[in-house]
Every structure is written in structure tokens, then in C-alpha cells.
PALUMVEX-987283 format. One line per 2 residues: number of its first residue (from 1); their letters; for each residue x, y, z of C-alpha. Coordinates in Angstrom, 3 decimals. Layout:
NUM = A = X:Y:Z; ...
***
This chain:
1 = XX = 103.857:99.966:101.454; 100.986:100.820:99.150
3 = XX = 98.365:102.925:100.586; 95.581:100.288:100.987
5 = XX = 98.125:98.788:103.126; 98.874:101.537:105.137
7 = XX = 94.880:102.129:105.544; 94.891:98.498:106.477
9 = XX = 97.790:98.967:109.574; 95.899:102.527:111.172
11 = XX = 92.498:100.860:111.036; 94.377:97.237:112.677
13 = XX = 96.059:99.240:115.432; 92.860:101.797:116.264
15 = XX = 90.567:98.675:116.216; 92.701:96.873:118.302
17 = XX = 93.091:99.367:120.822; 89.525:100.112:121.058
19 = XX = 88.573:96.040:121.381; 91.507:95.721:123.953
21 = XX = 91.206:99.070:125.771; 94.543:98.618:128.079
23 = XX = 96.745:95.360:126.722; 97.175:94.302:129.690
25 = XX = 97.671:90.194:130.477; 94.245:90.132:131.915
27 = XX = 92.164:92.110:128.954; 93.942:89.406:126.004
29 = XX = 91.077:87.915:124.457; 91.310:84.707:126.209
31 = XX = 90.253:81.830:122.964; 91.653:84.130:119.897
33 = XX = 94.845:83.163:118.349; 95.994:86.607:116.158
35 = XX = 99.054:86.051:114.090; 100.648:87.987:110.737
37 = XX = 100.899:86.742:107.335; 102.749:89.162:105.210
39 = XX = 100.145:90.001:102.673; 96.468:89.571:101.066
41 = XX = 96.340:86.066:100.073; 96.086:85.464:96.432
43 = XX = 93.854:82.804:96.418; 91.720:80.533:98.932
45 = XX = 90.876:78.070:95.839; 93.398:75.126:96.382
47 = XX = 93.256:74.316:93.118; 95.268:77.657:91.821
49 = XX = 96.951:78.099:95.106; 100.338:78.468:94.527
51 = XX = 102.437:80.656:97.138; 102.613:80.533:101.383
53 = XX = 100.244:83.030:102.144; 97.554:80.943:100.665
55 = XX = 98.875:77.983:102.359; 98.812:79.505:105.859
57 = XX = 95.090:79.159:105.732; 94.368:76.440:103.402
59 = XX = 96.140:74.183:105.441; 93.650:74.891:108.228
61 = XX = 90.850:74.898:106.290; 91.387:71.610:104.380
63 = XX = 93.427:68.680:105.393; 94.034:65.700:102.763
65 = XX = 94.508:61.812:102.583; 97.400:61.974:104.876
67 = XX = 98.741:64.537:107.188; 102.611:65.295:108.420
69 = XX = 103.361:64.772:112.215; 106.047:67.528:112.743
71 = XX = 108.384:65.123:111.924; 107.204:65.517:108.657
73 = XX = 106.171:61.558:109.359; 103.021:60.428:107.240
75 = XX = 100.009:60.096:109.182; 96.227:59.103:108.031
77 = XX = 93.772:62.006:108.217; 90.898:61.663:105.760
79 = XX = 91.750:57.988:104.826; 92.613:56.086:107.518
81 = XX = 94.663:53.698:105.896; 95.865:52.414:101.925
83 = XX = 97.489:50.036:100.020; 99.927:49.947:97.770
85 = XX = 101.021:47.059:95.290; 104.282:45.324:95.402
87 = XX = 105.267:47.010:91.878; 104.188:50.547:93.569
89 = XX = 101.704:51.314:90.625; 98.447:51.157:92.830
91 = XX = 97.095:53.102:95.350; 93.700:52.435:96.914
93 = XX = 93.271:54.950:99.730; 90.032:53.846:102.725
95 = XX = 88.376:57.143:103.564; 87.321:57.743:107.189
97 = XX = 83.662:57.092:107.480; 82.997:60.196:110.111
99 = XX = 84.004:62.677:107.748; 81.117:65.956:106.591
101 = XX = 82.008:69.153:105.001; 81.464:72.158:107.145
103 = XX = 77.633:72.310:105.624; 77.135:68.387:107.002
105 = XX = 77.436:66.644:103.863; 79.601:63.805:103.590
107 = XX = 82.917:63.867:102.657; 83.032:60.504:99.699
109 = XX = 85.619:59.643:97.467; 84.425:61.416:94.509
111 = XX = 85.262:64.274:95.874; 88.736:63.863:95.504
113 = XX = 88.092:62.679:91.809; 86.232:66.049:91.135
115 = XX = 89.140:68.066:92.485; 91.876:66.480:90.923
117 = XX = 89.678:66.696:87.491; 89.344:70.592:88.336
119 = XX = 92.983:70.466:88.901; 93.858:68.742:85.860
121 = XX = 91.593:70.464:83.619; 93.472:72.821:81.002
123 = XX = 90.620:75.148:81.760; 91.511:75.608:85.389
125 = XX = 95.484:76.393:84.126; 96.618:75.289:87.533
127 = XX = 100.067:75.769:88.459; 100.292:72.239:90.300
129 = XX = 98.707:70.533:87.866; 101.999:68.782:86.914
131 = XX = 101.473:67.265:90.725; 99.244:64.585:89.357
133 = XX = 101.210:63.810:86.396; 102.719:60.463:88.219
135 = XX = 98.959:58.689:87.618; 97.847:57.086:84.791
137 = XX = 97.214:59.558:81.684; 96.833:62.222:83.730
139 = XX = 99.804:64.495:82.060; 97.825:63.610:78.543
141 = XX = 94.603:64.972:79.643; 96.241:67.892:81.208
143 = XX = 97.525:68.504:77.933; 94.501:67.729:76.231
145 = XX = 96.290:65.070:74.353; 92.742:63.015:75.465
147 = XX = 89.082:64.176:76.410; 87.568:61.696:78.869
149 = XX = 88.418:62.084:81.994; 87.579:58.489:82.857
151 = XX = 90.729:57.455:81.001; 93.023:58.895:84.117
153 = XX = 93.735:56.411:86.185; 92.410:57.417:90.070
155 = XX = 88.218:56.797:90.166; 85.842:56.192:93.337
157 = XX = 85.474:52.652:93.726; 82.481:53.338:96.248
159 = XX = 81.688:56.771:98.772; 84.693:55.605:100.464
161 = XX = 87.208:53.718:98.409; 89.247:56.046:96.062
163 = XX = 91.375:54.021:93.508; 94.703:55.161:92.089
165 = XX = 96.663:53.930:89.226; 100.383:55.171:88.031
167 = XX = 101.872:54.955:84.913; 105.351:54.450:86.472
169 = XX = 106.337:53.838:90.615; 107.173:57.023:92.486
171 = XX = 108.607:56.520:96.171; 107.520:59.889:97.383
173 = XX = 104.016:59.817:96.016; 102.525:58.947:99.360
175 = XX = 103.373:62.272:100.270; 101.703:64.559:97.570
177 = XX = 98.524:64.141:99.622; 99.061:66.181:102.314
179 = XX = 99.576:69.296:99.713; 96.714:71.355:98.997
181 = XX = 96.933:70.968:95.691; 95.440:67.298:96.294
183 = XX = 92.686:68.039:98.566; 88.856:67.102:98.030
185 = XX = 86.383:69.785:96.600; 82.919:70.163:96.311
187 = XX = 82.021:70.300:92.978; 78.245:71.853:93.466
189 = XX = 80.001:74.189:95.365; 82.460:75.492:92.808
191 = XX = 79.703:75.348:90.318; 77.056:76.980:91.751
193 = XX = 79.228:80.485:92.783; 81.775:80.371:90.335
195 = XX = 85.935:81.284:90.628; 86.471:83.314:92.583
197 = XX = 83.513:83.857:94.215; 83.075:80.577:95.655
199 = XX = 85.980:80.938:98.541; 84.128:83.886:99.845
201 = XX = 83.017:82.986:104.001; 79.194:83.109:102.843
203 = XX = 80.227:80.635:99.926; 82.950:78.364:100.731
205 = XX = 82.832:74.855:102.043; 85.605:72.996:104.025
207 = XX = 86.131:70.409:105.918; 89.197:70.826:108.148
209 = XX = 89.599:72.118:111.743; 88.385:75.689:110.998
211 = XX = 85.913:77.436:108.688; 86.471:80.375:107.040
213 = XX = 84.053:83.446:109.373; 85.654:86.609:107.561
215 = XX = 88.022:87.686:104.679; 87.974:91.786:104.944
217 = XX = 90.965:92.089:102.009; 93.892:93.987:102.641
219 = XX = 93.038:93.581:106.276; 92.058:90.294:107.909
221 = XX = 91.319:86.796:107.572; 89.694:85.369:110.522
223 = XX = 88.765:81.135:110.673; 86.375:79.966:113.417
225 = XX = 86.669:76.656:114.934; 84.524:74.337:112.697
227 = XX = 82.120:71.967:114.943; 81.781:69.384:112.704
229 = XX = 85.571:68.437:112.543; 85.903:64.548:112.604
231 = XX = 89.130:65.232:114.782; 89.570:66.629:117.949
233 = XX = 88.238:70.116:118.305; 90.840:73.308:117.471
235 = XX = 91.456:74.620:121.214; 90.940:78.271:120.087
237 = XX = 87.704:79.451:118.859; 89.056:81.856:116.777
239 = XX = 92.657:82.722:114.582; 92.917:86.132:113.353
241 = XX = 95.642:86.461:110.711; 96.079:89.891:110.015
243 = XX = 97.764:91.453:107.177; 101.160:93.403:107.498
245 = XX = 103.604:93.219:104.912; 105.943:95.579:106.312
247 = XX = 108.122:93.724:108.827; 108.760:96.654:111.250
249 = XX = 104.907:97.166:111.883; 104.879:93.560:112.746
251 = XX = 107.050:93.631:115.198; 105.414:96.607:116.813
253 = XX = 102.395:95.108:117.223; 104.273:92.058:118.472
255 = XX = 105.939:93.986:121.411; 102.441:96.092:121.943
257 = XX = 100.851:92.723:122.466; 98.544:92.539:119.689
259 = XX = 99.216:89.994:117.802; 100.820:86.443:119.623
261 = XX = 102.766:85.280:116.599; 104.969:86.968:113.981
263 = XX = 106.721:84.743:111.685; 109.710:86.435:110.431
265 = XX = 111.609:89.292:112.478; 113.622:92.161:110.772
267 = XX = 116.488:90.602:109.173; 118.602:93.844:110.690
269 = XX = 116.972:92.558:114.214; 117.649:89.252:114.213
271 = XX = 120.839:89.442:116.441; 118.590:91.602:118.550
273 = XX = 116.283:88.851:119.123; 117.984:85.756:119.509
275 = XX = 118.537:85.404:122.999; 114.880:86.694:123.621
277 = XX = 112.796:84.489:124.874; 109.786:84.572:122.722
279 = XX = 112.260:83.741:120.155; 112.231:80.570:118.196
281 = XX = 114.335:79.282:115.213; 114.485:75.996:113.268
283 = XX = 115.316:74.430:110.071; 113.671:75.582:106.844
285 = XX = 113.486:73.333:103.617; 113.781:76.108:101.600
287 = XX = 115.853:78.057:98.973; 115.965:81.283:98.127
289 = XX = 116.784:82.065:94.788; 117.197:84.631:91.802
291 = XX = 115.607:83.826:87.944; 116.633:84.566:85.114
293 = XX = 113.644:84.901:82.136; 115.955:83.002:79.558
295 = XX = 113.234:84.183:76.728; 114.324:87.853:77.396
297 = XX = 117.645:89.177:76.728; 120.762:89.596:77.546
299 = XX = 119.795:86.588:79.878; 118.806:83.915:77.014
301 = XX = 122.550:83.821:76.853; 123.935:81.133:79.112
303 = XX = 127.314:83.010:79.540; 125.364:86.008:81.258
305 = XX = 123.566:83.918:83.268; 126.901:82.332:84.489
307 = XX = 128.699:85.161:85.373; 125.571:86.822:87.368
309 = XX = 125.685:83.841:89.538; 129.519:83.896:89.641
311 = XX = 129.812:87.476:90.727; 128.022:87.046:93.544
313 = XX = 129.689:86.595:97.553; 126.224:84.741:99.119
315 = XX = 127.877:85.252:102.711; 127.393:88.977:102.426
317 = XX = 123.655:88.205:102.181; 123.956:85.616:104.803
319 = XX = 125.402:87.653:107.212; 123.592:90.669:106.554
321 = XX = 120.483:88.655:107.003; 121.625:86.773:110.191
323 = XX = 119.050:84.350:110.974; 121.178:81.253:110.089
325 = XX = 120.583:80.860:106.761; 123.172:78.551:104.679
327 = XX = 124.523:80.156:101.182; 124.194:77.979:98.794
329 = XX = 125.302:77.515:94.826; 123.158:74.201:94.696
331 = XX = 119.373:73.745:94.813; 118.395:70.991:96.912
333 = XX = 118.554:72.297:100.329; 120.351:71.122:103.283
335 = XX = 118.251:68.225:105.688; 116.854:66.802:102.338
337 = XX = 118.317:63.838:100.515; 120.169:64.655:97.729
339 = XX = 121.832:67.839:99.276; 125.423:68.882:97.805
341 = XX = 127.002:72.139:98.236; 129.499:71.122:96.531
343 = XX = 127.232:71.193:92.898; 126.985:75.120:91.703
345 = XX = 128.885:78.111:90.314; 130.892:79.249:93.073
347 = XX = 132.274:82.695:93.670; 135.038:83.169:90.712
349 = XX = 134.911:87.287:90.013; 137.627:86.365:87.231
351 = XX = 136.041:83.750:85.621; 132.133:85.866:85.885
353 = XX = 134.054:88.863:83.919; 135.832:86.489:81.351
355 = XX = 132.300:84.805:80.455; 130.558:88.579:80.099
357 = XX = 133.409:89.850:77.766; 132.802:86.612:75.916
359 = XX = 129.180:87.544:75.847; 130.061:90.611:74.720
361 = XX = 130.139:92.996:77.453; 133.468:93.736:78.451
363 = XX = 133.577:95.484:81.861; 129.808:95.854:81.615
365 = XX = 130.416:97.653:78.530; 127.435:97.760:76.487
367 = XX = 125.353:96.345:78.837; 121.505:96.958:78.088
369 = XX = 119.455:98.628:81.099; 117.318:96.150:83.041
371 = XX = 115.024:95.878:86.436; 115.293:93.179:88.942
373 = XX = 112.136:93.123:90.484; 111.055:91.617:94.218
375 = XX = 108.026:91.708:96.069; 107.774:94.217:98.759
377 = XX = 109.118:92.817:102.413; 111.973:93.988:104.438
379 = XX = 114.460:91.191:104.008; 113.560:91.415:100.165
381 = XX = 114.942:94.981:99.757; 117.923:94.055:101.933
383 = XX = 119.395:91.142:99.865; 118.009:92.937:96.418
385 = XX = 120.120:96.010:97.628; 123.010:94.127:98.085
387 = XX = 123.009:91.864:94.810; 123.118:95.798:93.135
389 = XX = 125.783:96.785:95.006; 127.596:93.502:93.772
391 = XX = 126.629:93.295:90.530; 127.539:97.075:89.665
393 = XX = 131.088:96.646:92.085; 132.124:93.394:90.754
395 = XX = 130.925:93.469:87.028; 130.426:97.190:86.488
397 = XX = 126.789:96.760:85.648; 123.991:99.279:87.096
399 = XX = 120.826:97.708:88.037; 117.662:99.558:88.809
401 = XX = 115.650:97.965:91.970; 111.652:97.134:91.563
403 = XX = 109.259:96.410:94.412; 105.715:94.777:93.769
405 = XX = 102.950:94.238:97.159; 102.934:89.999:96.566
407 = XX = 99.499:89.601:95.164; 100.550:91.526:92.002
409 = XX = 104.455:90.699:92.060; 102.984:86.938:91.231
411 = XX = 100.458:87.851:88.688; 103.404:89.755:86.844
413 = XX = 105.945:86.622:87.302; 103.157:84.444:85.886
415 = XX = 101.920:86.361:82.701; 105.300:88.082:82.006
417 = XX = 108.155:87.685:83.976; 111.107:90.578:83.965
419 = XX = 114.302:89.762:82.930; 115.418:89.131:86.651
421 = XX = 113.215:88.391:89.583; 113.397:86.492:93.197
423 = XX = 111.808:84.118:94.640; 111.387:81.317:97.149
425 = XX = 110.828:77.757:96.898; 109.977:75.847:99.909
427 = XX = 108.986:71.775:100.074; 105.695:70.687:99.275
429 = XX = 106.992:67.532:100.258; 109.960:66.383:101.392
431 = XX = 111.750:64.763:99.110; 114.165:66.130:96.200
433 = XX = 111.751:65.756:93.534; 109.605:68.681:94.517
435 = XX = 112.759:70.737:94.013; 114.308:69.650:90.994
437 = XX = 110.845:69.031:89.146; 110.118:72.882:89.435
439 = XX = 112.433:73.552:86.658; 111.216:70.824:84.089
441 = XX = 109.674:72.028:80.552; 105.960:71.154:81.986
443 = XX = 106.324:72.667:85.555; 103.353:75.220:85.758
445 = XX = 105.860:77.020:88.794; 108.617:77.234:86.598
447 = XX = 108.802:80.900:85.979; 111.848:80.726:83.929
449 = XX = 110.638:79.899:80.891; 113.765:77.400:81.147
451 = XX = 113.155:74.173:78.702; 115.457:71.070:78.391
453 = XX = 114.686:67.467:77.478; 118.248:66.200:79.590
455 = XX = 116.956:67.843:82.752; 113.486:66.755:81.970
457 = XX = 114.700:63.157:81.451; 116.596:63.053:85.023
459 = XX = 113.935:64.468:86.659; 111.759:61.443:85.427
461 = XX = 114.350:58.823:85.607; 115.168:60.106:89.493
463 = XX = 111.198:59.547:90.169; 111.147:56.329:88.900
465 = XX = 113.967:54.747:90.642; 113.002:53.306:93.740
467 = XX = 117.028:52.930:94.960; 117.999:55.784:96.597
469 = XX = 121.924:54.159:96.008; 120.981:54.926:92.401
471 = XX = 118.457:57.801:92.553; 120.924:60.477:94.208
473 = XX = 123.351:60.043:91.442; 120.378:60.878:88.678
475 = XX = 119.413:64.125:90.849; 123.662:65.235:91.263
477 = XX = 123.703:65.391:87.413; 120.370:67.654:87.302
479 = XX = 121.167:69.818:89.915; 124.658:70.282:87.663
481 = XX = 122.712:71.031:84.816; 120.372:73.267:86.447
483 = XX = 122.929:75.559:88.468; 126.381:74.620:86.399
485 = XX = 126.176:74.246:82.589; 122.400:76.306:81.650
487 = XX = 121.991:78.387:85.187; 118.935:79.480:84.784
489 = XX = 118.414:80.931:88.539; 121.149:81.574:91.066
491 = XX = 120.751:79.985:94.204; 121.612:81.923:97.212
493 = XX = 120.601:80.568:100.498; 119.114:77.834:102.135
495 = XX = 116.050:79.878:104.727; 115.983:79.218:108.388
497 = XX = 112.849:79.907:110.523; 112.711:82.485:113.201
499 = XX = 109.660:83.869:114.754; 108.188:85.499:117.917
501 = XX = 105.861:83.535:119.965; 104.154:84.693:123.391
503 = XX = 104.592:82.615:126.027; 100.941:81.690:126.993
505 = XX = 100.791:80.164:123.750; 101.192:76.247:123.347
507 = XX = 100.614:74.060:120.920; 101.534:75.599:118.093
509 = XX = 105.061:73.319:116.957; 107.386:74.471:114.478
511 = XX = 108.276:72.384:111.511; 110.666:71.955:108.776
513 = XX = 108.305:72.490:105.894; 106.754:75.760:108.064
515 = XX = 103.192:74.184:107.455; 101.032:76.689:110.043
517 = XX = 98.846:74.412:111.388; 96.547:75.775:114.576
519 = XX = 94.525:73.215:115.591; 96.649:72.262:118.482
521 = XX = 97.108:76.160:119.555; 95.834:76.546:123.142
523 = XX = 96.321:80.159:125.429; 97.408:79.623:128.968
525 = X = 97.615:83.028:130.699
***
């Protein structure tokens, strides 16, 4: 843990103890949810938001055009109801008329025109910019290909009609507006403080259940119920995520009662756990995978990349993690359409050393000296650990292990990825086209550096078709390109979601995508 972080736990603990004086039951602060997230959040600005963290409190921040029931069912929540054509090209979305921002102005529909210009802008270099690129000319002004924004096709047709136009149908895009990445923003807002300075408490401006009272970096982020939510009012006055990144510390503060909620437990005390009754587990539309930086040797050549993946046994990580996870050689994770474990190098230790002679490394021979680098959390080191025992016991090749606190670790990955890195990839929607689109050419996520027109013409053929009969087949042949014949990452697992919840808290419902949503939270002690 860096040392900022270790300031951060001693002042947590100490200032807890001296709010709570004894922890007993009766002394809990009575309308304060306090849960963990695992480090300093990277961003508040949902335009460049691009990792978990972020989302645990941008989601309660902000909401969008439709929500997810935890069925991951679409609901309305700032429109409250749309239309689509027959030919699925045109989207006009009715925005709830009892709708302000958190400073009483009213939400209208150019709102959402001014963030998804922010968000398309080249200046803004967002990640999820590639979200959009479904509507009308909005890929060509992302890359600048055109200047006037009035030539993408979504424009308010009054305060609260917002108009949508696509250049080609796309049966999940519905669904992209419950992602931050779609949300409204207040232009003035963004203007008048400037990035980043502009999601600070004294600055920002929100209109979902909570507001944001304090951001002490490194430390806390604490939301306050916001009183001019159109919705039902949050139950809890206040959620307190605090920031822990080492797993171990916690848990301690779990089983010391201060803090109600830790969402992941020790992989090593998993087993421990399961039959506790705090604990809960669920399904987790997410993979967790290995990248290659293909522009970086000796991994721009395929043959390396292969045998990497094909050295590996994933149920050694699977079991040493054991929090039923799923290994997987394919991409698209299980409980999602277009799942097949059957796609994907599988574990061939002959075949892996045949391919790295043929690259030129016989029995690791030769082979140049290289980092794989994850960010710092408990599970992290576990599964890196073991992938260098692996590696150097099934291919003869000696790894060196690098650890990064998140907020950097990104940064790095973004600007210039090493050779080999980790990483997780969890739905932004459910449907296969927010995993296979990651690795296109024009994916501002894909961290590869990866680039090929076959993959990026499935990817766009498979949004297109409205026939599932005859969209699957289009996403089996990219997921064989992506983890057979070029292999740019190496799938390992599917997640799965376990976490520690007290028992006076209610409300709070666990979900496939693992969206942390609080405004149904409520303490009964």
C-alpha cells in the first residue's frame, strides 16, 4: 500500500473510533450507510469516467434516460417513455417534466445534447466516446472527419423532447442510456470551473438521488441525500464510501463494525466466509483478463501471444481464488447471449512450447526480460503470482511482478501500456456487443493497441442484425478471432460477486452488472 494510503487507513480507524466511542449496536450512526471502494476514484466527470470506482458513485449521483430494475429490465427514469420507428433508426425519448438539477434548475433536453457533444468532442478524448457511434455522424465528428455538431443526428426538439437518429438499427441501443457515459450535463457548469475542477462538492451539479457533500482524496467520499430528487427520497441521509485498497483492512473494519458493506472478501478467505451469514454471492457479467501490448515486443508476434494463453491451467486461479468464478478461454461471459466456452485456446503445454520455438524461443531460450504489471489489490497479486509461477514452470520464462495503486495503474495503461498487463471488463450493458466492441480499431478502452478490419467488420455486422438466429453466429467468428487466430488478451475467468453485508441493512439488492445503487438502502437495528 503506498503511504498516503496507509495515512488514509490510521486516520479512518482513529476517526472512527473517536465518532463511535464503543461500536456497540446502539452507538451505529443510525441514517449513514459506510461502505469500501477499493481506491481514490479517478474521475467524478462522466464524460472520462472509465473504470468501477468511478461508477460506484456516479451511478448515485446521476441517473439517465432509462434505469435497470435488478433484473437488469429497462425502466424509464429521466424520460418517462420513447419511441422507436419500425426500421429502428429513430429514437425520440419524452423527458419527465419534474426533473431540477441539485441547484433547482431544470433538467431539459439539451442537456443531454451538450453532454453527448462534450463526449464526442476530440477535445474531451473520452474513452466511451465510441458509445455514441451508433447515431447519425456521430463517429465522423468524433473523428473530426466534420465540424458542426448539428450534423449528428440526436438534437432537442423542445425542453423536453430529445430526438435521436441512427445511421444503422442497433437492438441493444435502448440500453446505452442507463451508462454514465450517456448522462445529461450542465454545460455552464463545466464551463464556468473547468476539468477537473468542476466535480469538486462546492462545484458540481447532479441530479440523481444524492449530491456529492465531501471528496477528502485518498480518504473519503461522502454523498448526502439530495432533496430535490424527482423520485422517492434515498432512505439514508448519508453514504460514506471510504477508501481501502488493501483487502485485509477491509475486512477488519468489516468485523469491527465500521463499515456495513465490503464488496469483495480475501480471495484466501472466501471458503472462510461462505457459510457466514453476512455473506452474499451472485452472478457477475464480467471477465477477467490478461493484454498483451501487440505494438511492443516479443508480443506483436501472434505465436507468443498464443502460447502465453496456452500455457496457462485457469483452474489453478479459479480455485485458488474460490469465490465461484468460471475459467474461461472465451470472452463473452457466461448469463449473456452469445456465451461459448467452447471458442478459445485451451490448455495445450505442447502445442504453447511448439509455437514459442517457432517464434524463436526454444525452451524460453532467448527470451527478452519483461514486467507484467497489475494494480495493487489482494486477489490481483494472487492470480499475478500464479500466472509467474506458470509461465516460468511450463515455458521456462522468468517474469518480474509490478504493482501500481489504480488511479496511476490506468493512467500508465492509457498513455503507455507495458508489454503485459490485467484487467477487468464488466457489462455496461448487457448484451454481447459491449464485450466484443472493446477490442475494435476505434474502441477508446481498447488498451491493446490490437487493430483489425475482420473483427471490426463483425463487430458492426453483429450490431446491425436485428436476428439473434443470425447475430450469434457473426459474434462466434469474432470471439474466434479475438481469443483463437490474433489473441491479443488471454481470458481467464468469468468474476462472481461476493460481499459482506450487515444484517440491519436492507435495500441494497445485488445485481448482475454490480451497479451500486443506494437509494433503496434503509438501516433497521
Amino acid at each position: 500500500m503506498k503511504k498516503y494510503s496507509w495515512i488514509a487507513v490510521i486516520l479512518l480507524i482513529v476517526g472512527l473510533m473517536l465518532y463511535a466511542k464503543p461500536w456497540s449496536k446502539k452507538s451505529l450512526p443510525s441514517n449513514e450507510f459506510r461502505f469500501v471502494i477499493v481506491s481514490e476514484p479517478p474521475t467524478l466527470d462522466w464524460s472520462l469516467a472509465t473504470d468501477n470506482v468511478s461508477a460506484d458513485i456516479i451511478f448515485n449521483l446521476m441517473e439517465g434516460l432509462v434505469q435497470y430494475d435488478a433484473n437488469l429490465n429497462v425502466q424509464p427514469a429521466l424520460a418517462e417513455k420513447w419511441d422507436i420507428s419500425k426500421d429502428g433508426l429513430h429514437y425520440t425519448f419524452y423527458l419527465r417534466k419534474d426533473v431540477t438539477w441539485s441547484d433547482g434548475k431544470p433538467l431539459t433536453a439539451q442537456d443531454f445534447v451538450d453532454g453527448w457533444q462534450r463526449l464526442l468532442d476530440p477535445k474531451t478524448a473520452s474513452e466511451y466516446a465510441y458509445f455514441l457511434f451508433d447515431v447519425k455522424n456521430a463517429q465522423d465528428y468524433n473523428s473530426k472527419k466534420i465540424s458542426d455538431f448539428n450534423q449528428v443526428g440526436v438534437h432537442a426538439k423542445d425542453d423536453h423532447t430529445l430526438v435521436i437518429d441512427l445511421w444503422h438499427p442497433a437492438s441493444y441501443f435502448l440500453t446505452l442510456h442507463a451508462f454514465w457515459a450517456t448522462f445529461p450535463l450542465r454545460k455552464d457548469i463545466v464551463e464556468k470551473f473547468g476539468a477537473p475542477q468542476w466535480t469538486e462538492p462546492q462545484n458540481i451539479v447532479t441530479c440523481g438521488p444524492f449530491k456529492l457533500k465531501a471528496w477528502e482524496h485518498d480518504y473519503k467520499v461522502v454523498l448526502e441525500a439530495n432533496p430535490l430528487y424527482y423520485g422517492p427520497k434515498p432512505k439514508v441521509q448519508l453514504a460514506t464510501a471510504y477508501i481501502i485498497n488493501e483487502d485485509s483492512t477491509a475486512l477488519s473494519l468489516y468485523e469491527t463494525g465500521k463499515v456495513d458493506l465490503i464488496r469483495r472478501i480475501p480471495p484466501l478467505l472466501i471458503a472462510k466466509y461462505k457459510n457466514h451469514p453476512d455473506h452474499k454471492s451472485g452472478p457477475f457479467l464480467r471477465g477477467y483478463y490478461y493484454g498483451m501490448n501487440v505494438l511492443k515486443k516479443p508480443f506483436s508476434d501472434v505465436r507468443v501471444r498464443k502460447a502465453f494463453s496456452m500455457a496457462i491451467d485457469r483452474t489453478q486461479l479459479t480455485t485458488l481464488l474460490g469465490g465461484n468464478q468460471i475459467p474461461t478461454t472465451s470472452w463473452i461471459p457466461k448469463g449473456m447471449q452469445g456465451y461459448e466456452p467452447e471458442i478459445g485456446l485451451k490448455f495445450d503445454l505442447d502445442k504453447a512450447k511448439l509455437l514459442l520455438a517457432q517464434a524463436g524461443y526454444p525452451n524460453g531460450a532467448g527470451f527478452p526480460q519483461i514486467k507484467m504489471a497489475y494494480d495493487t489489490r489482494d486477489d490481483n497479486k494472487v492470480i499475478a503470482e500464479s500466472l509467474q509461477q506458470q509461465w516460468k514452470q511450463n515455458l521456462n520464462i522468468e517474469l518480474t511482478i509490478e504493482n501500481q495503486e489504480w488511479k496511476v495503474y490506468i493512467k500508465q495503461l492509457q498513455t503507455d501500456a507495458p508489454p503485459l498487463w490485467r484487467l477487468g471488463w464488466g457489462a455496461d450493458f448487457p448484451d454481447p456487443d459491449n464485450f466484443l466492441n472493446l477490442f475494435t480499431s476505434y474502441s477508446g478502452n481498447n488498451l491493446t493497441r490490437w487493430k483489425n478490419k475482420s473483427y471490426d467488420a463483425l463487430i458492426e455486422a453483429g450490431a446491425k442484425e436485428l436476428d439473434i438466429s443470425k447475430r450469434l453466429p457473426i459474434y462466434h467468428k469474432a470471439q474466434k478471432l479475438l481469443t483463437e487466430e490474433e489473441a491479443p488478451i488471454i481470458p481467464l475467468f468469468i468474476d462472481a460477486q461476493n460481499v459482506l453485508i450487515k444484517p440491519y441493512i436492507h435495500g441494497y439488492a445485488l445485481n448482475a452488472m454490480s451497479i451500486n445503487i443506494l437509494k433503496n438502502v434503509e438501516i433497521h437495528k
